[in-house]
N, C-alpha and C positions, 0 to 999 in steps of 0.2 A: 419481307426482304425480297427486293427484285432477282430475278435470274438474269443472267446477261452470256449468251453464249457469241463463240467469234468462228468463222469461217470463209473459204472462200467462193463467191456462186461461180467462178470464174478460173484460168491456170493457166499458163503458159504449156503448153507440151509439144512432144516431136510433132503435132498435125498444124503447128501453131497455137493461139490462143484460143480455147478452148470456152466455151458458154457453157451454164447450166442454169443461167437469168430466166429463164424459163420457167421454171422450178421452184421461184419464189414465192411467190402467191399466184393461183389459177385466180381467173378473172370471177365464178363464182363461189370462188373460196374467200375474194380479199371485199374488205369495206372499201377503200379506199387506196388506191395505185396512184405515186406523185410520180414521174418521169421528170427528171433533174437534166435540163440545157444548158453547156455553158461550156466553156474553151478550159484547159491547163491550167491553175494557177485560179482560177477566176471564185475560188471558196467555196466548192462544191463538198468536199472534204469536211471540211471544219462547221460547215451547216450540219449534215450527218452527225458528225462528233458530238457537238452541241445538242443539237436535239435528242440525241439517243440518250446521253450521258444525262441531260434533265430531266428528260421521261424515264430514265433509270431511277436517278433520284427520290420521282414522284411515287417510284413501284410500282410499275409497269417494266413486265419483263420485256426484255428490249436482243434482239438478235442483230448482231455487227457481223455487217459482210464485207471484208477485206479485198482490197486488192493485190491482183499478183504483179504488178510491175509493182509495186512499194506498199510493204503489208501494212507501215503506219500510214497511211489511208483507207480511207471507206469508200465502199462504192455502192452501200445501200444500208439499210439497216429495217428491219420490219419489227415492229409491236404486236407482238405474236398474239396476245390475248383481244387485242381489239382490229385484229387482221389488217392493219394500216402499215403498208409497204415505201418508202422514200427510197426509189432507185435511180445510179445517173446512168441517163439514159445517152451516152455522149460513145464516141469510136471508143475501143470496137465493141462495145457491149451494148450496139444500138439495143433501143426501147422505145417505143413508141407508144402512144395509147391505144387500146382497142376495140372500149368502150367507152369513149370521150365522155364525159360529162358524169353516166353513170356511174362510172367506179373509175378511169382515170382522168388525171389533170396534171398538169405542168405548171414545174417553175422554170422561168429563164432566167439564167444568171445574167444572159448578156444584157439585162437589163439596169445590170449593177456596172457596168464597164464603159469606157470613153470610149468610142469608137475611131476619133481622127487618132488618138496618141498609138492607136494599138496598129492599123493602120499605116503608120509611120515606121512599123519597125518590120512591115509585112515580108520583104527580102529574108531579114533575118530566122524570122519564124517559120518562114517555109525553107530554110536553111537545116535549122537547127530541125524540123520535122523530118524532112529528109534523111538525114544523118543517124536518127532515131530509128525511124523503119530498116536504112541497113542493115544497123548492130542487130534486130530481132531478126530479120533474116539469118544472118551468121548466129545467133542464139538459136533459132532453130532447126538448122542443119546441124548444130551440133546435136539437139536433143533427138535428131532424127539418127545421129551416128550412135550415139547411148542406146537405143531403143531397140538398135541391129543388136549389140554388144547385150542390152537383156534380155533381149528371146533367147539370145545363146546358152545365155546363164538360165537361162528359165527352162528352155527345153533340156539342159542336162540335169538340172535340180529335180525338174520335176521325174524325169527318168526312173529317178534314184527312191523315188515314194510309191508305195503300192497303193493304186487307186479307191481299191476296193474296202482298205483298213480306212480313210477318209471319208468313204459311205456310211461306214458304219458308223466312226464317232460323230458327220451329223447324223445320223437317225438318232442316234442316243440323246442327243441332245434336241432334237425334237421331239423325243419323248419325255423328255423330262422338263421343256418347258411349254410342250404347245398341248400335251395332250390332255389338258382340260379344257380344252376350246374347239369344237366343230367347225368342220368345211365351211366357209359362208356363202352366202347364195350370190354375195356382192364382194368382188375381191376390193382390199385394203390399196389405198393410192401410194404410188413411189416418189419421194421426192430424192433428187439426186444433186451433191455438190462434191467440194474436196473439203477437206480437213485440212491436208500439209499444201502448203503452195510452194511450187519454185518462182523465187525471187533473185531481184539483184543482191539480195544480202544472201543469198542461200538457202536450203532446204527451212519453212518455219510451218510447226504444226501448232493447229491450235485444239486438239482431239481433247484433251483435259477440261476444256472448258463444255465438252459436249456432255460429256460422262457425268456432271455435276447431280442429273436427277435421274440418275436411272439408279435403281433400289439393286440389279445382279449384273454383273458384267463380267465377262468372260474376257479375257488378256489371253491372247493366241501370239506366238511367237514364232514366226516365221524365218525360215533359209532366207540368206539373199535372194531373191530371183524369184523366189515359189512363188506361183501363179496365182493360187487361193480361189480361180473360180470359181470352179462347181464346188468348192465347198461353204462358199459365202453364198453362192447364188442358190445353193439347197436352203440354206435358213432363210434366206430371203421369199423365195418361192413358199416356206412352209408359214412363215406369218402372214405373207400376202392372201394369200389362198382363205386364211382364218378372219381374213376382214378387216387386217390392223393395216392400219399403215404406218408406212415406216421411212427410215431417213438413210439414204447409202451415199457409203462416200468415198470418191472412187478415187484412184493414185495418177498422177498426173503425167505417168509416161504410160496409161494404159487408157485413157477416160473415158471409153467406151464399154470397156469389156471389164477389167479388173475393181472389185470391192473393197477397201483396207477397212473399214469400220458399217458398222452398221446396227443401226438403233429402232426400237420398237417401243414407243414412246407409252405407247397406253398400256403395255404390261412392265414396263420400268427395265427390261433387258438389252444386254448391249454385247457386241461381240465385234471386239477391235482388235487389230494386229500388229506386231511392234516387231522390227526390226531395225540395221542401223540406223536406219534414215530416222524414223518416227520411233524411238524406244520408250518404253515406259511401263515405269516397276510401281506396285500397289502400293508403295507408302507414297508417290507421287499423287494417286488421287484421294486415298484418308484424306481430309480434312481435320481430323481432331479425336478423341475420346470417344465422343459422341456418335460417328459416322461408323453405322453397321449395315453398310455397303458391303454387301456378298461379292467377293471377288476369286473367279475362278482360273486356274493357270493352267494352258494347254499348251505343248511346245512339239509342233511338228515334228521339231528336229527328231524327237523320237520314232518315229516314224519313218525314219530316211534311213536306206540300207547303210550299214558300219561300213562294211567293204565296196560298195558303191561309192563313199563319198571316199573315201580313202584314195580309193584306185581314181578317181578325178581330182585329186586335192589341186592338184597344179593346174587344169585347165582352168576352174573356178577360182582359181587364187588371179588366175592373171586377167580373165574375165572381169573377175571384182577391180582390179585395178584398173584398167583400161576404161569400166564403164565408170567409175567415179571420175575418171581421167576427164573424159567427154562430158561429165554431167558437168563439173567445174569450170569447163572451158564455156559453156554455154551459161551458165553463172557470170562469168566474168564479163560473157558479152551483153546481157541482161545490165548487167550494171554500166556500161559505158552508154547503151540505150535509155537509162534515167539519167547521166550526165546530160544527155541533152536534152531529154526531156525536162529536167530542172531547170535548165535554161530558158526556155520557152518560158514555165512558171513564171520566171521571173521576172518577165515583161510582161505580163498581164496585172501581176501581181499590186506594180509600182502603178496600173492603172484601171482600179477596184474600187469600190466606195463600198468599202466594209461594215461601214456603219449601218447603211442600207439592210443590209444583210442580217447584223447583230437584231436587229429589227423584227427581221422576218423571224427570226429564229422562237424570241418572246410572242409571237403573234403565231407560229405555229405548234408551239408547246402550250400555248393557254386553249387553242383550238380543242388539244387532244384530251390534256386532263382533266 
């Protein structure tokens, strides 16, 4: 049975859209790197789809990378077991090749598309383009207004947690799972994405589907706002150090600095965080009877002074509302940015020769299996 995990290489956040396409396959990590060319609409998506979902079929575990302006679309998806990466290489998640021949190669879609009919509606498109990059703008200042609103909530949250009790429960917990593994001489490589993306449809995590093969995971439950870094980037730091590498996945109004989940694939451990945004309780990831998956529950909260959160309860109360206030407003502008983005689509769409494509698809699934 295939595995099939879904995330984002990519996010919208307060800095704008945010890359971690980098991250996919290193150049001599990957067999093969496809960079995907081609406009809106022109079936870059549904090539993805299709090939993933039949290389799933075949049982080949197959990784689906989502996009954040519209999560039901893909924007790459890798064959983890046979290191074959299909990424669209198209604004703003340029991609280029950088080992032409060796390990990358390109497909162009515009090779599937009319040129005079598309052409003919060129006013329109650079209309509807336009209009699109506003709304991300005003999406982005909001997300840049939220981000003021959760330092606030973060630096009083964090206030309110004694540092030194979070040192300790990670050391505990690196003693309890790293300390049968030595220093290595060669530290373990970081790959970094998101799990939850902001989209026009709203906060969507797809973290469940990462957790499917890790044998222990740790479920940490976090304040609104609590920062989590030194204590994700201790665990991070103490598997790194032992040689594993590992998969972090960072929250999208932090994506530089902040951790929410994070995986160590070759010892089967996993330590993810859940709060409103991203919640998630152990009977969500059982599968059945059968699944004896060790699941450990840690809740900050207990950590966090009684009388400290008490004596803030109102700044953090309005905090929390203001900063959903602002995260929704920049949701709502996200989605008037795919209205017109859809528009676009659909002038390329009426001038496609998809069957071309249907094509490619059968000739690039018999390639692989």
């Amino acid at each position: 049975m295939s595995i099939e995990r879904h995330y984002f290489p990519g996010n919208n956040t307060p800095e704008g859209f945010f890359s971690y396409y980098g991250y996919i396959l290193g150049q001599r990590e990957a067999e093969k790197i496809i960079c995907i060319k081609g406009g809106p609409g022109t079936g870059k998506s549904t090539f993805l789809t299709k090939v993933g979902e039949r290389l799933a079929e075949a049982g080949e575990n197959v990784d689906f990378l989502h996009c954040s302006a519209d999560e039901n679309s893909l924007d790459g998806i890798v064959v983890t077991d046979k290191k074959i990466a299909f990424i669209d290489g198209t604004s703003p998640h340029i991609i280029d090749p950088i080992t032409p021949g060796a390990v990358d190669s390109i497909i162009n879609f515009g090779d599937f598309w009319n040129d005079k009919k598309i052409a003919d509606q060129k006013e329109d498109i650079i209309s509807y383009n336009e209009e699109c990059s506003r709304w991300y703008k005003i999406a982005y200042n909001y997300m840049a207004s939220a981000k003021c609103i959760y330092d606030n909530l973060s630096n009083i949250t964090d206030e309110g947690i004694e540092i030194s009790e979070i040192y300790k429960l990670a050391a505990d917990i690196i003693a309890r799972e790293y300390k049968k593994y030595d220093i290595s001489i060669k530290a373990g490589n970081i790959k970094r994405f998101f799990a939850t993306g902001i989209t026009p449809n709203g906060t969507v995590s797809y973290v469940k589907s990462l957790l499917q093969t890790m044998k222990k995971i740790y479920l940490i439950n976090v304040p609104e706002g609590y920062s989590n870094t030194s204590f994700m980037n201790i665990l991070l730091d103490g598997a790194v150090y032992r040689g594993f590498d590992v998969e972090a996945y960072y929250c999208p109004m932090d994506p530089k600095r902040k951790i929410e989940h994070l995986l160590i694939p070759e010892i089967g451990v996993a330590f993810t965080t859940t709060n409103k945004w991203h919640d998630l309780e152990p009977w969500e990831i059982y599968t059945g009877e059968e699944d004896r998956r060790e699941i450990t529950m840690i809740d900050i909260n207990d950590y966090l002074s009684a009388y400290y959160a008490e004596k803030n309860a109102g700044i953090l109360e309005k905090l929390s509302k203001l900063y959903s206030m602002m995260l929704n407003e920049s949701i709502s502008a996200l989605s008037r940015a795919k209205e017109n983005h859809d528009l676009v689509e659909k002038m390329y769409v009426r001038n496609m020769n998809f069957e071309k494509i249907d094509t490619l698809v059968e000739k690039t699934v018999d390639n692989i299996v």
